[in-house]
C-alpha positions as a Markdown table, in Angstrom:
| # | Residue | x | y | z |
|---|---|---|---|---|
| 1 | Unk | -108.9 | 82.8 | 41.5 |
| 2 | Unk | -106.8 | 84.2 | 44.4 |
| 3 | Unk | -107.3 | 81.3 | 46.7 |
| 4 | Unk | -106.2 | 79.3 | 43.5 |
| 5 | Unk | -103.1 | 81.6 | 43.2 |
| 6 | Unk | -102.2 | 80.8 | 46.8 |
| 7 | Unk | -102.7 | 77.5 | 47.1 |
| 8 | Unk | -100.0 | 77.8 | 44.1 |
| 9 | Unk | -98.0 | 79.8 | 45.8 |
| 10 | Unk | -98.0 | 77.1 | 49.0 |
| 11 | Unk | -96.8 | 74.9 | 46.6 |
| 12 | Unk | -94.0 | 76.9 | 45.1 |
| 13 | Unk | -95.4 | 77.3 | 41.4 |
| 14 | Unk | -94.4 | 80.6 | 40.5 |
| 15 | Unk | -96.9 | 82.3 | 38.5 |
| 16 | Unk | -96.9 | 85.3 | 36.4 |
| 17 | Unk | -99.4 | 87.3 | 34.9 |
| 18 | Unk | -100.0 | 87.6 | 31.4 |
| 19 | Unk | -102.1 | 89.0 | 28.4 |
| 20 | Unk | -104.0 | 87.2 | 26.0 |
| 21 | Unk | -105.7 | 88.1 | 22.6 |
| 22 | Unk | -108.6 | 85.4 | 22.1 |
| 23 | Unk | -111.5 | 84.9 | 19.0 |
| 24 | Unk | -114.7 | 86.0 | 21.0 |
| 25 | Unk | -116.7 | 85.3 | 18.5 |
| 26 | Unk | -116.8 | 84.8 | 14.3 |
| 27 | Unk | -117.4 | 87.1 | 11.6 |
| 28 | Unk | -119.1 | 84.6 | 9.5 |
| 29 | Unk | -118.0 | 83.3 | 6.2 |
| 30 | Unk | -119.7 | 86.5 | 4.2 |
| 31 | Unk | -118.4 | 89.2 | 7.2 |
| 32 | Unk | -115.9 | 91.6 | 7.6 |
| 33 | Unk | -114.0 | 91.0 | 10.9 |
| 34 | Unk | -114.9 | 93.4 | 13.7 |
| 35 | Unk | -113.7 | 94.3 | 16.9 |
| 36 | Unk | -116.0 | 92.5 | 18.4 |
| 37 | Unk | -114.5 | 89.1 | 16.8 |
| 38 | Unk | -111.6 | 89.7 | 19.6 |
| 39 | Unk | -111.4 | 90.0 | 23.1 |
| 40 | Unk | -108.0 | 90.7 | 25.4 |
| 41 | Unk | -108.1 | 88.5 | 28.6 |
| 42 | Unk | -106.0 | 88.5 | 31.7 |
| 43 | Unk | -104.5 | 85.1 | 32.7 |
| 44 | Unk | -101.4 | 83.5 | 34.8 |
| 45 | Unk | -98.7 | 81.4 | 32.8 |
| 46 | Unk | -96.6 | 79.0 | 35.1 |
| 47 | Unk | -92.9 | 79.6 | 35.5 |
| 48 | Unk | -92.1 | 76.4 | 36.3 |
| 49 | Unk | -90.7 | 75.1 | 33.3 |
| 50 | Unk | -90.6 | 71.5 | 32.9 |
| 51 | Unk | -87.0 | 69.6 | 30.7 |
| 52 | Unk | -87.2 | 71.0 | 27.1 |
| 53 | Unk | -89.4 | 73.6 | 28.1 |
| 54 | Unk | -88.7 | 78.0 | 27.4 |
| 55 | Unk | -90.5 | 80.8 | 28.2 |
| 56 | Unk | -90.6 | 83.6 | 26.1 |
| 57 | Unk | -91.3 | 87.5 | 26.1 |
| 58 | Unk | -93.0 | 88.2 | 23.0 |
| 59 | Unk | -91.2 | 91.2 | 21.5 |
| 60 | Unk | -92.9 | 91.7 | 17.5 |
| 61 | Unk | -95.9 | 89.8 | 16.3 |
| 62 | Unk | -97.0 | 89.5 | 12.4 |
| 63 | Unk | -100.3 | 90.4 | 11.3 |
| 64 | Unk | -100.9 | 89.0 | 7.6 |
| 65 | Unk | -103.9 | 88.7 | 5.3 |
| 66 | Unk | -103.9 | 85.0 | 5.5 |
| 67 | Unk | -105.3 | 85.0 | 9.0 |
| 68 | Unk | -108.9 | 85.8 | 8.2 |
| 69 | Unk | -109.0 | 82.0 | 6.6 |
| 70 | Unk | -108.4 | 81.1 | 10.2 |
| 71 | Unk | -111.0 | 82.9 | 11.7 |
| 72 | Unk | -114.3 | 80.6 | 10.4 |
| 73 | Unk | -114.8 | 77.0 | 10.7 |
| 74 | Unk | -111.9 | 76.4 | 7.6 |
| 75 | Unk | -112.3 | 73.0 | 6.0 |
| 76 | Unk | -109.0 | 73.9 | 3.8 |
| 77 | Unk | -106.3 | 71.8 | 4.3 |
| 78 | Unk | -103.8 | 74.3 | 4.9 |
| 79 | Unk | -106.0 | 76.0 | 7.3 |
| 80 | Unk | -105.9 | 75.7 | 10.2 |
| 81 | Unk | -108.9 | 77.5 | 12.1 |
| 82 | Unk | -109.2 | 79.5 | 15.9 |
| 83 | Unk | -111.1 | 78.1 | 18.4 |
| 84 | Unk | -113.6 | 80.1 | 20.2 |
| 85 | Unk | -112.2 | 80.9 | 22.9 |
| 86 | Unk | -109.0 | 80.1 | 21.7 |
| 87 | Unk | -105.7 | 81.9 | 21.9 |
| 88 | Unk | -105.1 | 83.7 | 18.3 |
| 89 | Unk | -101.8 | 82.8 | 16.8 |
| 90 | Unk | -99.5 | 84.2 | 14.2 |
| 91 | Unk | -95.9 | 84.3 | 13.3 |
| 92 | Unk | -93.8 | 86.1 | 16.5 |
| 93 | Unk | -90.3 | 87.2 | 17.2 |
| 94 | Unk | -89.4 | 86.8 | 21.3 |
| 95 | Unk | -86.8 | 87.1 | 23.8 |
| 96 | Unk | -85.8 | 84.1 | 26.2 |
| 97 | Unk | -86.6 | 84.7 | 29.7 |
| 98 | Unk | -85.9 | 81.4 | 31.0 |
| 99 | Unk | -84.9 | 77.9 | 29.9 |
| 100 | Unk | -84.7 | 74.0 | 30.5 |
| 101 | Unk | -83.8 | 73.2 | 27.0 |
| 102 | Unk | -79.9 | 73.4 | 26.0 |
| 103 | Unk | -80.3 | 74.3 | 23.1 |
| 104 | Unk | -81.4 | 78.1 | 24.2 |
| 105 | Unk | -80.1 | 80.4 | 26.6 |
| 106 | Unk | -81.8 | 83.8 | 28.1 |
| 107 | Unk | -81.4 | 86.4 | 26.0 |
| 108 | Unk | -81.8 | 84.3 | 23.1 |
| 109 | Unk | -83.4 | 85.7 | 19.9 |
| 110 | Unk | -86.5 | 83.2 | 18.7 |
| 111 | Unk | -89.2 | 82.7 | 16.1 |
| 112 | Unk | -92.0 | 80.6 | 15.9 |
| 113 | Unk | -94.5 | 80.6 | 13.1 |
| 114 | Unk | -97.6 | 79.8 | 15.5 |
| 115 | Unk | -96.8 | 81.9 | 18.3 |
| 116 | Unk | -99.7 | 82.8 | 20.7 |
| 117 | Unk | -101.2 | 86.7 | 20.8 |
| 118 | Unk | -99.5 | 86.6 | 24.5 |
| 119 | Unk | -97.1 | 88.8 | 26.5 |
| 120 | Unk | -95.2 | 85.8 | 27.5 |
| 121 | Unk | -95.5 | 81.6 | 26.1 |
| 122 | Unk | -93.9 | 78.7 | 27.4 |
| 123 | Unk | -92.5 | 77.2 | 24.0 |
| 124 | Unk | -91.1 | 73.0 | 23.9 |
| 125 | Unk | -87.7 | 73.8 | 22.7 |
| 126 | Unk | -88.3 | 72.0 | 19.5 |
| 127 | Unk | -90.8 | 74.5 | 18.5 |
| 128 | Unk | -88.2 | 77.2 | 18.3 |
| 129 | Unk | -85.9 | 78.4 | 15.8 |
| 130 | Unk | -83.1 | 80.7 | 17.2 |
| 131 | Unk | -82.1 | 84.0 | 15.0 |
| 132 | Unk | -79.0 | 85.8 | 14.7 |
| 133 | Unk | -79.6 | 89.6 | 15.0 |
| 134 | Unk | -77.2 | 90.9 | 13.3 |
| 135 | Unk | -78.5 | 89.4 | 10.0 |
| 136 | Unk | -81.2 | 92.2 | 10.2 |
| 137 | Unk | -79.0 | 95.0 | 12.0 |
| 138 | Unk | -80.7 | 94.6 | 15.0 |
| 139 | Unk | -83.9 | 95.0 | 13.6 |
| 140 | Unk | -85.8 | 92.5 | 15.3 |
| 141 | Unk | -89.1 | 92.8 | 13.5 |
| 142 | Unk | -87.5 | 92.1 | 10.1 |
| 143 | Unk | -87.2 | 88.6 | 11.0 |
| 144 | Unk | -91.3 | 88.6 | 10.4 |
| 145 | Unk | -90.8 | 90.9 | 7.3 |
| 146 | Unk | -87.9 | 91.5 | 5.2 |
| 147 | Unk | -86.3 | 88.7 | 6.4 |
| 148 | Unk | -89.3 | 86.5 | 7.3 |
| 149 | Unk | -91.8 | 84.5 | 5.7 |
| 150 | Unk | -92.5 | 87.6 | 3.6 |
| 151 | Unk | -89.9 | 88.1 | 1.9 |
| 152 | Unk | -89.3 | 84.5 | 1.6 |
| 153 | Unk | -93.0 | 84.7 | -0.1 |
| 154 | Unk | -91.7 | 87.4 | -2.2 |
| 155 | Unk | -88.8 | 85.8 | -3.3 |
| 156 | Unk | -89.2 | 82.2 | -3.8 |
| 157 | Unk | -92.5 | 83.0 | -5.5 |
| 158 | Unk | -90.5 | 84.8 | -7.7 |
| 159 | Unk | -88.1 | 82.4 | -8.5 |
| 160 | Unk | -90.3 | 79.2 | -8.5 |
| 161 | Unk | -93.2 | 80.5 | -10.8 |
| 162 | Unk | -92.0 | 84.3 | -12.5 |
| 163 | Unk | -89.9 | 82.7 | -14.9 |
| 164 | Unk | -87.6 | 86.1 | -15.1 |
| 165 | Unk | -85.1 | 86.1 | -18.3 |
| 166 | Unk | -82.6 | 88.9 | -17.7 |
| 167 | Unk | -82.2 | 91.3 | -20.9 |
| 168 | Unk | -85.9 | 89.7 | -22.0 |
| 169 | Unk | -87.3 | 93.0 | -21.4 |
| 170 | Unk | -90.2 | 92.0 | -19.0 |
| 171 | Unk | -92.6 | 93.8 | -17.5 |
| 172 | Unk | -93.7 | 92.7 | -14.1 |
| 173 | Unk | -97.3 | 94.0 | -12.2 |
| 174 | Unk | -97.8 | 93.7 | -8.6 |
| 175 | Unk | -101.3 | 93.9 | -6.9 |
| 176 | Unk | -101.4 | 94.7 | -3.2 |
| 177 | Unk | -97.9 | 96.4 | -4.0 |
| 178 | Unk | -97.6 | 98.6 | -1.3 |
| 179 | Unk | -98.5 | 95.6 | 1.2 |
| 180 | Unk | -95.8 | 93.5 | 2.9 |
| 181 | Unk | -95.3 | 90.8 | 0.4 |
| 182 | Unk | -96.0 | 92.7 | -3.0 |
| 183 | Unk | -93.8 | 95.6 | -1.6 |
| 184 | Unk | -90.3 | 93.3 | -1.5 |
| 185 | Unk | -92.2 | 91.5 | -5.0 |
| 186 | Unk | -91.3 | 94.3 | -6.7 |
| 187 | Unk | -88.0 | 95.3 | -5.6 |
| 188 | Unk | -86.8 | 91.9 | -6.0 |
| 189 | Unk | -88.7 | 91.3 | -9.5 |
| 190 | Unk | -86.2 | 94.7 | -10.6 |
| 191 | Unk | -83.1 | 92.7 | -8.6 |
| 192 | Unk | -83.6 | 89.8 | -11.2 |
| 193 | Unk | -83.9 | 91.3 | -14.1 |
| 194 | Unk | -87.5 | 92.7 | -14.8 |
| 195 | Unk | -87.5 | 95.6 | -17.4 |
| 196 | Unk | -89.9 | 97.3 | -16.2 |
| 197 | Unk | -92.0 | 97.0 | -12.5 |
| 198 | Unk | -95.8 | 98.5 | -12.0 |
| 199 | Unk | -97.5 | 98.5 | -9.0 |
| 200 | Unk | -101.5 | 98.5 | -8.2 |
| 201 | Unk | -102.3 | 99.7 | -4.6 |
| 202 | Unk | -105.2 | 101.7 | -2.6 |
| 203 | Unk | -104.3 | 105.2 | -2.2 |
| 204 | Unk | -102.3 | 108.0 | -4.3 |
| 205 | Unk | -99.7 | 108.2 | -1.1 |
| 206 | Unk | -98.6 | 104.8 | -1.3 |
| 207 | Unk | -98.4 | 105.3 | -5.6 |
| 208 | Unk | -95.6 | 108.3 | -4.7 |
| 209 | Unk | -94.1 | 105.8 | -2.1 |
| 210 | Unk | -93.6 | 102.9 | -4.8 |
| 211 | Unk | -92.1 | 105.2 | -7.3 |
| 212 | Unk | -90.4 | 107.7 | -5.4 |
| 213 | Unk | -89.3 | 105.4 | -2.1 |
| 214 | Unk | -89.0 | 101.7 | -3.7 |
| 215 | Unk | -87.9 | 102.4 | -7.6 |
| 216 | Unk | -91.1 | 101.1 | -9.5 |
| 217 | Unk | -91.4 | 102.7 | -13.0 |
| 218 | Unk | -95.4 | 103.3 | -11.8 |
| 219 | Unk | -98.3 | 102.7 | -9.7 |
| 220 | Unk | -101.9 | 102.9 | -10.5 |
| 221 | Unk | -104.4 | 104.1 | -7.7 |
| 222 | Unk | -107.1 | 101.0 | -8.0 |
| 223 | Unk | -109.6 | 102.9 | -6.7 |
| 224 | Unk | -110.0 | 105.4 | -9.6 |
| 225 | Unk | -111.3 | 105.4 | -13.1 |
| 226 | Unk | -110.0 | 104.0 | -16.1 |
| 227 | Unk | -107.9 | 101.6 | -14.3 |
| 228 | Unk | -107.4 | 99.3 | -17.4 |
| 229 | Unk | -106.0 | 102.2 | -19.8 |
| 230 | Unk | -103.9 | 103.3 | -17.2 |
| 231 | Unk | -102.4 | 99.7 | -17.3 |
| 232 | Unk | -102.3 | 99.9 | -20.7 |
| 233 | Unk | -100.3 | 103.1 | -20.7 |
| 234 | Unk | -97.8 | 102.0 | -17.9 |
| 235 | Unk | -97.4 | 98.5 | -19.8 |
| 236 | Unk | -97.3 | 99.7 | -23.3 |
| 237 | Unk | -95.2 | 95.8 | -24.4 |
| 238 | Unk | -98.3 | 94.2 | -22.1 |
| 239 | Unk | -97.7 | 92.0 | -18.8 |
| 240 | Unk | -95.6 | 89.2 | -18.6 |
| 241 | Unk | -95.0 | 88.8 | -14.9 |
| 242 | Unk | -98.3 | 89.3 | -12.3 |
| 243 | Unk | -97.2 | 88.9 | -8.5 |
| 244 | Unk | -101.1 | 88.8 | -7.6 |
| 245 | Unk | -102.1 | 89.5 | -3.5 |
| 246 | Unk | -105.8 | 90.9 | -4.4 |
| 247 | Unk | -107.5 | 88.5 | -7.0 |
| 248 | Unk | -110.9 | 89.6 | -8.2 |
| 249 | Unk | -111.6 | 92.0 | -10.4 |
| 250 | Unk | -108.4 | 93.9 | -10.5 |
| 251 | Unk | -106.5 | 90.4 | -11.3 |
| 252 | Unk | -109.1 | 90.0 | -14.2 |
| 253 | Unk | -108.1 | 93.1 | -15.6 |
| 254 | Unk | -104.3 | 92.6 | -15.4 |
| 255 | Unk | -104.9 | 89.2 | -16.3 |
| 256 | Unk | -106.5 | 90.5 | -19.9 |
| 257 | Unk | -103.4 | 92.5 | -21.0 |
| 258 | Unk | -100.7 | 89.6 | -20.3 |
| 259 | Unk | -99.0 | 88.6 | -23.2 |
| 260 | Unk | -98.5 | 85.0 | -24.5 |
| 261 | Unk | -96.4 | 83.0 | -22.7 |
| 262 | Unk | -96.8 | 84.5 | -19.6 |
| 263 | Unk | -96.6 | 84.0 | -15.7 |
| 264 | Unk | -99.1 | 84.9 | -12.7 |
| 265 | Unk | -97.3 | 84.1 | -9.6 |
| 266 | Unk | -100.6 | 83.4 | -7.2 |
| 267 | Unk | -99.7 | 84.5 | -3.8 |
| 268 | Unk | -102.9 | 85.8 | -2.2 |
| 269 | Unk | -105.9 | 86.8 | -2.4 |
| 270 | Unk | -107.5 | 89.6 | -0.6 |
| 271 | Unk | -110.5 | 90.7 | -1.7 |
| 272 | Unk | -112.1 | 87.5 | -1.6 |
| 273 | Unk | -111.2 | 86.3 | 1.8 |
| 274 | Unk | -114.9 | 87.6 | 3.3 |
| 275 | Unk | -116.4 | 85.5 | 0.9 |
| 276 | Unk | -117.8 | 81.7 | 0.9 |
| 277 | Unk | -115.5 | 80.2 | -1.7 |
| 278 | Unk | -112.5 | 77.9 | -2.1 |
| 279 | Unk | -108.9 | 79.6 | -1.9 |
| 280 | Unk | -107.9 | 80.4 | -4.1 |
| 281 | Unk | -110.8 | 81.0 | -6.0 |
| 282 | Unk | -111.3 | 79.8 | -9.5 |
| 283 | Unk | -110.7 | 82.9 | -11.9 |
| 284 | Unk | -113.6 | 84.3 | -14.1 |
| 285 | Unk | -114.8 | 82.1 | -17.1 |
| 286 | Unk | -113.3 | 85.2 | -19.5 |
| 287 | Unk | -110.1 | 84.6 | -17.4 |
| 288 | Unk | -110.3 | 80.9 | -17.8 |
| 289 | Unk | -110.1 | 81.2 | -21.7 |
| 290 | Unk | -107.5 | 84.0 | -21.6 |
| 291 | Unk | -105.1 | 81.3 | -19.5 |
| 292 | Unk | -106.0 | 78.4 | -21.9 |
| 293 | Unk | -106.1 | 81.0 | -24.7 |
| 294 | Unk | -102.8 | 82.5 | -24.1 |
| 295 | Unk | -100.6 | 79.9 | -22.6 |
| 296 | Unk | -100.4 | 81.9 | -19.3 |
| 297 | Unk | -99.6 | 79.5 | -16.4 |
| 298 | Unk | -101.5 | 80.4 | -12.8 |
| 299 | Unk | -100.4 | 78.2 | -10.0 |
| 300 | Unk | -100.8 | 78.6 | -6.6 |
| 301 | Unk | -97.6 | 79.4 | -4.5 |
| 302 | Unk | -97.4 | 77.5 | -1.0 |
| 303 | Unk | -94.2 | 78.5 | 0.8 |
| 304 | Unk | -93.4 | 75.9 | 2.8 |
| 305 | Unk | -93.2 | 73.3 | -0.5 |
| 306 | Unk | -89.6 | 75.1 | -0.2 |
| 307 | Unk | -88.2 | 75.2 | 3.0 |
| 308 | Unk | -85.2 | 73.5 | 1.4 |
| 309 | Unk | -84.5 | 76.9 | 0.1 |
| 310 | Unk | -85.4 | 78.8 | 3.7 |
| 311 | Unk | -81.5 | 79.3 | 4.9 |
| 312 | Unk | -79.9 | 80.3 | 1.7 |
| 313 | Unk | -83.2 | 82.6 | 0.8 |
| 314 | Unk | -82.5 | 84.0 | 4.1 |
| 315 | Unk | -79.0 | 85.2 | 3.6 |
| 316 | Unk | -79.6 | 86.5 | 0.6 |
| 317 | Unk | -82.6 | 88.7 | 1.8 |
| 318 | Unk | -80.4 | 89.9 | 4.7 |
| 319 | Unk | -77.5 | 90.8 | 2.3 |
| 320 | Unk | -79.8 | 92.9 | 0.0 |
| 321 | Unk | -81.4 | 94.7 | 3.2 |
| 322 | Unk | -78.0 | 95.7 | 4.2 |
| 323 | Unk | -77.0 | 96.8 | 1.2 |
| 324 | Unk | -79.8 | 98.7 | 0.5 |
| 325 | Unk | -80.7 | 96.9 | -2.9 |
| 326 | Unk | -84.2 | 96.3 | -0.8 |
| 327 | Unk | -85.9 | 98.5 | 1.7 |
| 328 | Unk | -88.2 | 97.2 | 4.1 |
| 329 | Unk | -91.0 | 99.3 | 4.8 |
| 330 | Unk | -93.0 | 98.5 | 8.0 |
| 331 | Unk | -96.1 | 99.8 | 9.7 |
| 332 | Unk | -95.6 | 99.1 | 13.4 |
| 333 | Unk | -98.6 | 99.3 | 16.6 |
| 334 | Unk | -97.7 | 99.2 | 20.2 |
| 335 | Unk | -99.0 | 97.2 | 22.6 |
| 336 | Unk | -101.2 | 93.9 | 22.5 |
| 337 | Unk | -104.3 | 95.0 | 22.8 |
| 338 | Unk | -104.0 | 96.7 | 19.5 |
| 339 | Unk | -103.1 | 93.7 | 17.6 |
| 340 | Unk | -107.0 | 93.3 | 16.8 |
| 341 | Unk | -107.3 | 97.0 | 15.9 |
| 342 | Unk | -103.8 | 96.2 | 13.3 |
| 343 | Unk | -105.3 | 93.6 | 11.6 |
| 344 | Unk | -108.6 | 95.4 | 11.0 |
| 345 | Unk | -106.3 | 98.0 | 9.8 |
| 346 | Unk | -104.6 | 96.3 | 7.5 |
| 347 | Unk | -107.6 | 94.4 | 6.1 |
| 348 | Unk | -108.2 | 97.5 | 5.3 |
| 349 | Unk | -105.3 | 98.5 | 3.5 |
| 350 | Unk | -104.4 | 100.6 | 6.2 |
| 351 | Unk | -100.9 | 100.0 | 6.4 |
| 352 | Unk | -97.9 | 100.4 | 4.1 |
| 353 | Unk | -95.6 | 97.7 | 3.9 |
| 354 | Unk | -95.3 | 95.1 | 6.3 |
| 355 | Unk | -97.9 | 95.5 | 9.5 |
| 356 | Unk | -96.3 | 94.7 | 12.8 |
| 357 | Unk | -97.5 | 95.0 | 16.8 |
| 358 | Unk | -94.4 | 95.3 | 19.4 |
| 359 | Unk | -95.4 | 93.9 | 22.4 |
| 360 | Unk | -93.0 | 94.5 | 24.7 |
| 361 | Unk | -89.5 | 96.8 | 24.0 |
């Protein structure tokens, strides 16, 4: 390699050295991702940029759920699945270093919703979407949160498939509430008009943290017994709104106390992303017949079927952050060679809100 790097050198190609999170190998479609499944790699990135060309020091990457699809050989269509070898890729927040497009300048803010598990990436221009700061305070790892494509999730789900009626005296359940998405569910569900907001997550800690932090009436610890009376208790007029993250058998259970005429807004599905099956899964055959039965409408909700609504979400997310109507809560590694070790985490449910890896200050 160093004879490489010289013969460069002679012919004035400026080279830098870089950092590089790659899939080593696969968990398989039954497995739980491992350590093992990643692998950090030195490498040199050119910094001769050709017309239209920037490159970018990553700042904040995104670590979601979803990304275990994109581990195995995928053959869903909105999948789309690592290479081995590969470069991993998420969505990432950056800084311009240098550019040959016009459109961006150094010191330039940008976002990129497949941006390589690298210290530094030569973007094409076009690739790039350029973000004003001061929406998020300064906050730069909001723009892959609060103000991202999670609370974009969060609140177009909402609107497109919750069906809220203000003064209708609805009660809305989030699974996976104390988890990126299902966190800023909630807090908007209240925003719109929801009577009353419950919360499912993994630990007593993050039930106090819904209640007492974020404002929801209650939160049930899945994990203990007599989950479904517990429901029952905390949703004594039944379910009308489900945000559902998990699937599975907590969904099944919720699911079973939603009234007539009622919404599940189907946003992910955790607990069955280490298994061989379609996503989303079909529900349960006693679910089935409780849908049909009941009238309760279950549609899957695909975010980028509304990017027409992506600026005007956006301002609104940013005016609630700064008003305090929402908080966003965020889990936050350092360094890229723990971005493996954060996702594992957060499969996991090891983080609290939103799960993000700074890279660089």
């Amino acid at each position: 390699m160093d004879s490489s790097v010289n013969k460069l050198r002679r012919l004035n190609i400026a080279r830098m050295r870089i950092k590089k999170v790659v899939l080593a190998s696969r968990p398989g479609i039954f497995g739980e991702p491992v350590a093992e499944n990643f692998r950090v790699e030195q490498a040199v990135l050119s910094e001769n940029l050709l017309d239209g060309q920037v490159l970018v020091q990553t700042q904040y990457l995104s670590v979601d759920p979803y990304l275990r699809c994109q581990m195995d050989e995928a053959e869903m269509e909105s999948v789309q699945s690592w290479k081995i070898g590969g470069v991993i890729d998420s969505g990432g927040i950056g800084i311009v270093q240098q550019s040959k497009d016009s459109g961006f300048c150094v010191g330039d803010t940008v976002s990129n919703f497949d941006w390589p598990w690298q210290t530094h990436c030569v973007f094409d221009g076009k690739s790039l979407q350029k973000m004003d700061p001061s929406l998020v305070n300064g906050q730069l790892s909001h723009f892959l949160g609060a103000v991202g494509t999670t609370g974009l999730t969060a609140l177009l789900g909402m609107k497109a498939q919750a069906q809220v009626v203000p003064g209708a005296n609805q009660t809305l359940v989030v699974s996976g509430a104390a988890g990126a998405c299902g966190s800023l569910a909630g807090q908007i569900g209240r925003i719109m008009g929801c009577a009353r907001v419950v919360g499912i997550c993994g630990t007593d800690e993050k039930c106090s943290f819904l209640v007492n932090e974020l404002g929801f009436d209650g939160a049930l610890n899945y994990k203990k017994k007599y989950l479904a009376q517990k429901l029952k208790e905390l949703c004594p007029n039944g379910v009308d709104i489900y945000f559902d993250n998990v699937g599975g058998t907590i969904s099944d259970m919720v699911i079973s106390q939603m009234n007539q005429n009622s919404h599940v807004v189907l946003c992910g599905q955790i607990s069955q992303y280490n298994k061989d099956m379609c996503h989303p899964p079909p529900p349960a055959a006693q679910t089935e017949a409780l849908l049909e039965e009941r009238n309760i409408t279950r549609d899957r909700f695909l975010l980028f079927n509304h990017t027409d609504q992506f600026d005007s979400s956006i301002q609104q997310l940013s005016k609630w952050l700064k008003e305090g109507k929402i908080k966003a809560q965020e889990t936050i590694t350092c360094g890229l060679e723990n971005t493996p070790g954060a996702f594992l985490s957060m499969m996991t449910g090891g983080n609290t809100g939103k799960q993000i890896v700074q890279v660089s200050q």
